[in-house]
C-alpha positions as CSV (number, residue, x, y, z in Angstrom):
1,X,-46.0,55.6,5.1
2,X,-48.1,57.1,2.3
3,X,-45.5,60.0,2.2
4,X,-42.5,58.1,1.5
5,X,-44.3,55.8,-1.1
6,X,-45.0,59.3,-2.7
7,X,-41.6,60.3,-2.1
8,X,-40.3,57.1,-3.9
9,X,-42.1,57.3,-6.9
10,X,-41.1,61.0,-7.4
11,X,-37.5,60.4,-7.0
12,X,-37.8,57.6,-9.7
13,X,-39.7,59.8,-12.1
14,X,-37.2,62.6,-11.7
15,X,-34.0,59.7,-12.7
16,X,-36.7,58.5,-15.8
17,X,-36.4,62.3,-17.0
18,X,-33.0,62.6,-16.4
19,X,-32.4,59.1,-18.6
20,X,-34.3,60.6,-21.4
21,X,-33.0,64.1,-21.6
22,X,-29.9,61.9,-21.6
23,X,-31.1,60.1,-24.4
24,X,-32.0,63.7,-26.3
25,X,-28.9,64.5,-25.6
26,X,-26.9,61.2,-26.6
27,X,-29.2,61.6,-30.3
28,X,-28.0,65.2,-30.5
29,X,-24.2,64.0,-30.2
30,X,-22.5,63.8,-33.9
31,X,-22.0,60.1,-34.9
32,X,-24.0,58.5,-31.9
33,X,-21.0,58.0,-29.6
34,X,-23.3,58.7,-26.2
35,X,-25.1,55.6,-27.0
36,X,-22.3,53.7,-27.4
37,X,-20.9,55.0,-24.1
38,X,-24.2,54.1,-22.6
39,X,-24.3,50.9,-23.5
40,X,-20.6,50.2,-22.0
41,X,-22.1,52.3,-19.1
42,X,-24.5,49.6,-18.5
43,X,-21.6,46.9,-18.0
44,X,-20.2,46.5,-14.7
45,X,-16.4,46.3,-16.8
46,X,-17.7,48.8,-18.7
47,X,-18.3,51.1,-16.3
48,X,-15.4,50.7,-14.0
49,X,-13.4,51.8,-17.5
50,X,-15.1,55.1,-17.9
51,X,-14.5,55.6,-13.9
52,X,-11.1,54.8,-14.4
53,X,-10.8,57.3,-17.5
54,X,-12.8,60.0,-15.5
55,X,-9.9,59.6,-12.8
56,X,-7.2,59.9,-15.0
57,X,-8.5,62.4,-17.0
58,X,-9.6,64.6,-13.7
59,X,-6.0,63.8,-12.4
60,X,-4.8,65.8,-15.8
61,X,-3.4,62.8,-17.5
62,X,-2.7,63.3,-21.1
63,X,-4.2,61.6,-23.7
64,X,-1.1,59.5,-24.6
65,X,-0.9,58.0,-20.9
66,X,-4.6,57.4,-20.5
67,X,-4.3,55.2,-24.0
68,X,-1.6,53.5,-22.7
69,X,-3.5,52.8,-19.7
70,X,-5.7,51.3,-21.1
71,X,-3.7,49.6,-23.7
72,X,-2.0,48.0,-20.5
73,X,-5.3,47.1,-19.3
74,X,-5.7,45.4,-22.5
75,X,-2.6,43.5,-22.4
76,X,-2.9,42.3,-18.8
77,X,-6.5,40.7,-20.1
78,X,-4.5,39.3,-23.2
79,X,-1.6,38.0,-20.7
80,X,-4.0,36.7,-18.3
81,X,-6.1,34.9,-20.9
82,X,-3.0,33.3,-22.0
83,X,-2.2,31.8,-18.6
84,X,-5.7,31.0,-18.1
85,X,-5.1,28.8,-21.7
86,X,-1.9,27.6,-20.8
87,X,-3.6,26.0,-17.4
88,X,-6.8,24.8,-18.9
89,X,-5.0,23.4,-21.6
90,X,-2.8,21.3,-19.2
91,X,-5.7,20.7,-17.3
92,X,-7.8,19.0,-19.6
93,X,-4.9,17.1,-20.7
94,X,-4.5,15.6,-17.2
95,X,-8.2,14.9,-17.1
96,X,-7.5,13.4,-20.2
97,X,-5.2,11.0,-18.9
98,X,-6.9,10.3,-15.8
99,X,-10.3,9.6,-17.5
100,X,-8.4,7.1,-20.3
101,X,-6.3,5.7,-17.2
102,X,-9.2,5.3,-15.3
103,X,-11.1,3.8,-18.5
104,X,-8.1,0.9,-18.7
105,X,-8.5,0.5,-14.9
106,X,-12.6,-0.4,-15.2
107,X,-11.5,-2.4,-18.7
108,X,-8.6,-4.3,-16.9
109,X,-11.0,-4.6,-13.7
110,X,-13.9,-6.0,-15.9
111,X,-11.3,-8.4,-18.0
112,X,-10.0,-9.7,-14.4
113,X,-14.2,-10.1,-13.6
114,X,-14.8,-12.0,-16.6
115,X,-11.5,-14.4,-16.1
116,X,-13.0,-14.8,-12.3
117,X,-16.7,-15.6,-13.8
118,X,-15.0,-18.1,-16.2
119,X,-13.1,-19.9,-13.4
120,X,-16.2,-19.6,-11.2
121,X,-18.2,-21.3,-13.5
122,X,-15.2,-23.9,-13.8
123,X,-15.1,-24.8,-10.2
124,X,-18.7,-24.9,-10.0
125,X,-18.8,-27.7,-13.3
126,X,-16.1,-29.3,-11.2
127,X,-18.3,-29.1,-8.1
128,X,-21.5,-30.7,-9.9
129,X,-19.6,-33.1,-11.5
130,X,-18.1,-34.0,-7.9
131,X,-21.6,-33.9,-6.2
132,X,-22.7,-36.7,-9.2
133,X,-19.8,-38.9,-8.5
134,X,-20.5,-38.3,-4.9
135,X,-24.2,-39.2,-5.1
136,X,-22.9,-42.5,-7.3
137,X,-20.9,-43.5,-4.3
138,X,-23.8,-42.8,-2.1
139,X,-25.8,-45.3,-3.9
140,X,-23.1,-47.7,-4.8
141,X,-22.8,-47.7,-0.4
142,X,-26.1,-48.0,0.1
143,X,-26.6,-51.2,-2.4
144,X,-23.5,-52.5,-1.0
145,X,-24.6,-52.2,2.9
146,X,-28.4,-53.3,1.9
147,X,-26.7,-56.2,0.0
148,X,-24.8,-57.2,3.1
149,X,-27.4,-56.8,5.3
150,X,-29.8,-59.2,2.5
151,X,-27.1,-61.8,2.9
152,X,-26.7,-61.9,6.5
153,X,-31.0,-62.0,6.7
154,X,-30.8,-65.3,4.6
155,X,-27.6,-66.4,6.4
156,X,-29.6,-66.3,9.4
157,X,-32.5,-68.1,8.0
158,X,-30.0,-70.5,7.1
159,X,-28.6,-70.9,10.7
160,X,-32.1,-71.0,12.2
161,X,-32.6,-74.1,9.4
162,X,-29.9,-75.4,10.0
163,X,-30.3,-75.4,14.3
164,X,-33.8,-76.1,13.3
165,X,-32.9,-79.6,11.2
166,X,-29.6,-80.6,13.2
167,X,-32.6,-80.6,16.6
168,X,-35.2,-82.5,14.9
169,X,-31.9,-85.3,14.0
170,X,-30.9,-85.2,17.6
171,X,-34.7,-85.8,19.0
172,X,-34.8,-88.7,16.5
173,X,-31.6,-90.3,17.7
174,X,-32.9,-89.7,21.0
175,X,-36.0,-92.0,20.3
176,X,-34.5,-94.2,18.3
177,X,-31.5,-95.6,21.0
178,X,-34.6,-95.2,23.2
179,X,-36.7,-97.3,21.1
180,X,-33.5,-100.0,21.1
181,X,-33.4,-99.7,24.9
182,X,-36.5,-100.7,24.9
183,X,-35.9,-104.1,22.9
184,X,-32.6,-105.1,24.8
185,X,-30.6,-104.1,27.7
186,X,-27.7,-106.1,29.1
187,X,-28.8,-109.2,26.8
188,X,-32.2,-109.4,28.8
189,X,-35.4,-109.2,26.2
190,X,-37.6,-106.1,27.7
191,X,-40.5,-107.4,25.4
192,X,-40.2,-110.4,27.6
193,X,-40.5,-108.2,30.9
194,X,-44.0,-106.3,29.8
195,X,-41.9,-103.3,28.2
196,X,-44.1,-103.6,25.1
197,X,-47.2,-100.8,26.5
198,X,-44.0,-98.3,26.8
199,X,-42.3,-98.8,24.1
200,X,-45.7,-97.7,22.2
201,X,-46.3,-94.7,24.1
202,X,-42.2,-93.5,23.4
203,X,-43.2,-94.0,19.5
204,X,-46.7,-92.3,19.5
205,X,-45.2,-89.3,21.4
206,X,-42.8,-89.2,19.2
207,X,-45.3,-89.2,16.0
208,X,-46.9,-86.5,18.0
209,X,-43.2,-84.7,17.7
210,X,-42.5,-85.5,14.1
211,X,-45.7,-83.2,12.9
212,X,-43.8,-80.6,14.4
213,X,-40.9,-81.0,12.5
214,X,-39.9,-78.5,9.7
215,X,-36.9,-79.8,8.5
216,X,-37.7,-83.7,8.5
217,X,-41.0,-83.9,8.0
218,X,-40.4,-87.4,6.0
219,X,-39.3,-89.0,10.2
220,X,-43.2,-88.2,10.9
221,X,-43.9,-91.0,8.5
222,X,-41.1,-93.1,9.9
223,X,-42.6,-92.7,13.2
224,X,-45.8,-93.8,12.0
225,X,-44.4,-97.0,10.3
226,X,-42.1,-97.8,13.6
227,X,-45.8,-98.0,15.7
228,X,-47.0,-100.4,13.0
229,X,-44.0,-102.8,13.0
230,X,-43.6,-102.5,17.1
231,X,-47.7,-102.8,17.2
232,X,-46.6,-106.5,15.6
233,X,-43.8,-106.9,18.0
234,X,-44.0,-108.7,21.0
235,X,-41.9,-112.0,21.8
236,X,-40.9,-112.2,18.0
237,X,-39.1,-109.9,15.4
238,X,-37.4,-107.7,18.5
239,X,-34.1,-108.3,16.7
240,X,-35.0,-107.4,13.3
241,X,-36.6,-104.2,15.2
242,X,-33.5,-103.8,17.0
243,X,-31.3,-104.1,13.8
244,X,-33.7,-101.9,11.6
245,X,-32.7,-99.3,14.4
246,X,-29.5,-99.6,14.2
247,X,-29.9,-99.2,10.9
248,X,-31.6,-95.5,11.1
249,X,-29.3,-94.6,13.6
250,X,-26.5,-94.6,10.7
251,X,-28.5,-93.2,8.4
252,X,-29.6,-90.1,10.5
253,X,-25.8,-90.0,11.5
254,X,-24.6,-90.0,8.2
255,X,-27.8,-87.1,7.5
256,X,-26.2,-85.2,9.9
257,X,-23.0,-84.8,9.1
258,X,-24.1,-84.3,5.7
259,X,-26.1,-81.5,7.3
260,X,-23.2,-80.1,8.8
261,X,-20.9,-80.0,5.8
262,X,-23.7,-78.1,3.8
263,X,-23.8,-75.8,6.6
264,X,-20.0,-75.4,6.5
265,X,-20.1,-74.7,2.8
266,X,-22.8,-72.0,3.2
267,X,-20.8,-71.0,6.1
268,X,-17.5,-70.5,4.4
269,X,-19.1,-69.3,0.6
270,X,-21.2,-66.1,3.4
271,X,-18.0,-65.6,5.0
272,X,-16.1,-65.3,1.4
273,X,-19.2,-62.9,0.1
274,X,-18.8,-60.5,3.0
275,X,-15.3,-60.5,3.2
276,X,-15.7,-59.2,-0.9
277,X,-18.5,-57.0,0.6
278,X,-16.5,-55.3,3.1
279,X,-13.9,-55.0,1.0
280,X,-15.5,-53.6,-1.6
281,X,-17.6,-51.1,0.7
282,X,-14.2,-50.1,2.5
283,X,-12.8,-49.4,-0.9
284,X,-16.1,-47.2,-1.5
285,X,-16.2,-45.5,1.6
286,X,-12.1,-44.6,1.1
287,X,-12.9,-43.4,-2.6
288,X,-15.9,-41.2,-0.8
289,X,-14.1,-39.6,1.5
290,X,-11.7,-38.3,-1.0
291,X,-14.1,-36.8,-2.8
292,X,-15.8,-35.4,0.0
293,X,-12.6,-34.0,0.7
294,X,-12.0,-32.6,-2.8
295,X,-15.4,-31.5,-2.7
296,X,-15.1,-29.5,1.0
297,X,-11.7,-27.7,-1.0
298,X,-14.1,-26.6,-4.4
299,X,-16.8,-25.2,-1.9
300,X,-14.2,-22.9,-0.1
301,X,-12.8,-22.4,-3.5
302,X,-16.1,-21.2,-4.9
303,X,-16.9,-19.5,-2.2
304,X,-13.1,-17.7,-2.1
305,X,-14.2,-16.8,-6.5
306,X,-17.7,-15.3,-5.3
307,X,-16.3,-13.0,-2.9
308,X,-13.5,-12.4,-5.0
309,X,-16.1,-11.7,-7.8
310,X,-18.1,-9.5,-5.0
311,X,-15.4,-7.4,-4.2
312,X,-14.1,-7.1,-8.1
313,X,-17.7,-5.7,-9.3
314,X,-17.4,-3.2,-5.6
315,X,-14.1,-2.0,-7.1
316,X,-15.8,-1.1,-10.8
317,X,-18.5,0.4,-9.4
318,X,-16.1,2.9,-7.2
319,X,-14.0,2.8,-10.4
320,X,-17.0,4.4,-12.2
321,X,-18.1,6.5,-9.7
322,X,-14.4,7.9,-9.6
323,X,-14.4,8.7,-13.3
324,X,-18.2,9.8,-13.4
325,X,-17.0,12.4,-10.8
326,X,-13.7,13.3,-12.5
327,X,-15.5,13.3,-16.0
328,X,-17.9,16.2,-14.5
329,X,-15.1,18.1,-12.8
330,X,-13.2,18.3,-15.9
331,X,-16.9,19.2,-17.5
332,X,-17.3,22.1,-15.1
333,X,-13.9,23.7,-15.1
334,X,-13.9,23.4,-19.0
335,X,-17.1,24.8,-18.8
336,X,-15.8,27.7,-16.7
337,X,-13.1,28.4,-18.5
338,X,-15.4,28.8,-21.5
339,X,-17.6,31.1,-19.3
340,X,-14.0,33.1,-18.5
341,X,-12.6,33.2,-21.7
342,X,-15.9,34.8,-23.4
343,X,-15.9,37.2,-20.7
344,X,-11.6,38.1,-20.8
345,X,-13.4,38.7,-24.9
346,X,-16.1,40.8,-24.0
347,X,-13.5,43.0,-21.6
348,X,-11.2,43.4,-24.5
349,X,-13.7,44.2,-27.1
350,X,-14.8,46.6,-24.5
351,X,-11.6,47.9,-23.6
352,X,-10.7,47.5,-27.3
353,X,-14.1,50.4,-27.5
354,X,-13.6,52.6,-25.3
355,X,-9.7,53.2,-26.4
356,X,-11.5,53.7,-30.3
357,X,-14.3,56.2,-29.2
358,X,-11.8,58.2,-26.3
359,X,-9.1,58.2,-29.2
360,X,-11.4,59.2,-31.4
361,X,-12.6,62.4,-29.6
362,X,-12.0,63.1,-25.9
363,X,-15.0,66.2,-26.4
364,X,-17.5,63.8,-26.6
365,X,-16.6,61.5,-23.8
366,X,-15.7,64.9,-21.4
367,X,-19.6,65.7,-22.9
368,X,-20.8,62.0,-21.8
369,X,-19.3,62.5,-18.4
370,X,-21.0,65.6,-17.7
371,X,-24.1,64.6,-18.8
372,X,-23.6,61.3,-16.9
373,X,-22.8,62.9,-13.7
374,X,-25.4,65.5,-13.8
């Protein structure tokens, strides 16, 4: 291992000495032409010239052909240059085009984003507005139906009154042509026949009634002054008993159908009110249901704009992408055509070189290649 390190290092000493008698050499050459010769040497281009000179100069080309030669050379990099303009100009001219189309595509796409945003937020004023009126009806129902239900509660209590007070008449008729029984039956005197003890009991029980009365309290004190008089009554006064009951049998007749056309006119002015009410809460419920309606079609209508709206800022997005990645295509091949064209400059100055310094004198480069291949 040691021996072929060894052997390494000397092989790479030997080419150091070799470079710098070279070097000697190249400072010993008139005008410095070896150095220029190295230095295109050290270029890959470079180099390939000089082998191709060597070739033709070994292959006893004359002086004329080997300029031309290169001259050729020179062209066919001046030629190809040209192309390589021709294409780069039309290149960047269509990446032009597509970067300014693709620029009015993302201005047209944000335009038709904006005009969606503006008829979103439209349809979504529309929808608030809709949800208020909506709301409004709620309430307006719910007043309506609580209204209805508040009259039909006292409409009840009314009924139950009513029941209540057209009962409490009924019992005191009841007593009353009881009470007259009592006096007279048939033309025969009942006082006469020891009816008196029941006839007292009938009126106490039914003082006992009266103070349950809610409607008529004022019979509990008629009650009370019917025990008094029959208290007095026993083989005198039965008529004027008997007519004074007649008497209150008309008068709680007439009450009664008094009582019964109030409770007609209550019945008829409830009926009228709810009829209004049910009118007026079908009427509700109709205009409710239409905006429910028209409410249901701006949901799926804002909800149609949003993914609208969704796929439209998608679409830039891609849009942007699409023009970031054509905008750095165009970047890089511009940028390698730069990279080409200064090297297509370099070969001709090179080429441009080595026709100067072999036209010049052929000694020196014959000298160079000697030295070179030594």
């Amino acid at each position: 291992m040691q021996y072929f390190i060894y052997l390494s290092f000397f092989n790479w000493m030997i080419k150091q000495v070799i470079w710098a008698c070279l070097l000697l050499a190249c400072i010993a050459v008139e005008d410095g032409r070896y150095f220029e010769y190295m230095e295109i040497d050290k270029d890959d281009f470079g180099k390939t010239l000089i082998d191709t000179l060597e070739i033709n100069i070994s292959g006893g080309q004359s002086l004329e052909k080997v300029v031309d030669l290169m001259r050729d050379l020179e062209g066919q990099i001046d030629t190809e240059q040209k192309d390589d303009d021709i294409t780069n100009q039309q290149f960047q001219k269509k990446c032009d085009e597509d970067l300014t189309n693709q620029d009015s595509e993302i201005n047209q796409t944000q335009l038709a984003i904006v005009e969606k945003q503006g008829k979103l937020d439209e349809l979504k004023n529309a929808q608030q507005r809709k949800k208020q009126i909506a709301n409004a009806k709620d309430q307006w129902l719910k007043q309506i139906q609580e209204l209805i239900s508040q009259k039909q509660t006292i409409r009840n209590q009314e009924q139950d009154r009513y029941e209540q007070e057209m009962n409490e008449n009924s019992y005191v008729i009841s007593v009353i042509s009881e009470v007259k029984k009592k006096f007279t039956l048939s033309g025969i005197n009942l006082i006469q026949i020891n009816n008196h003890e029941s006839l007292m009991d009938d009126l106490e029980n039914a003082v006992d009634e009266s103070r349950n009365f809610r409607q008529n309290t004022r019979y509990q004190e008629l009650f009370g002054l019917f025990v008094q008089v029959a208290a007095k009554v026993k083989n005198e006064g039965a008529d004027k008993l008997k007519s004074l009951c007649d008497q209150l049998l008309i008068n709680v007749s007439d009450n009664m159908s008094l009582v019964r056309k109030q409770e007609d006119k209550r019945k008829e002015i409830f009926e009228k009110e709810i009829s209004s009410l049910q009118k007026d809460l079908q009427l509700v419920q109709s205009d409710k249901s239409m905006i429910d309606a028209g409410l249901e079609q701006l949901n799926n209508q804002i909800s149609m704009g949003q993914n609208d709206l969704t796929d439209y800022n998608a679409r830039i997005e891609s849009k942007k992408q699409t023009k970031e990645d054509r905008r750095k295509e165009c970047s890089q091949a511009a940028y390698e055509y730069k990279s080409s064209r200064e090297q297509n400059d370099r070969k001709r100055q090179l080429v441009s070189q080595v026709i100067g310094l072999f036209s010049a004198n052929q000694r020196e480069f014959k000298e160079y290649l000697r030295i070179r291949n030594d």
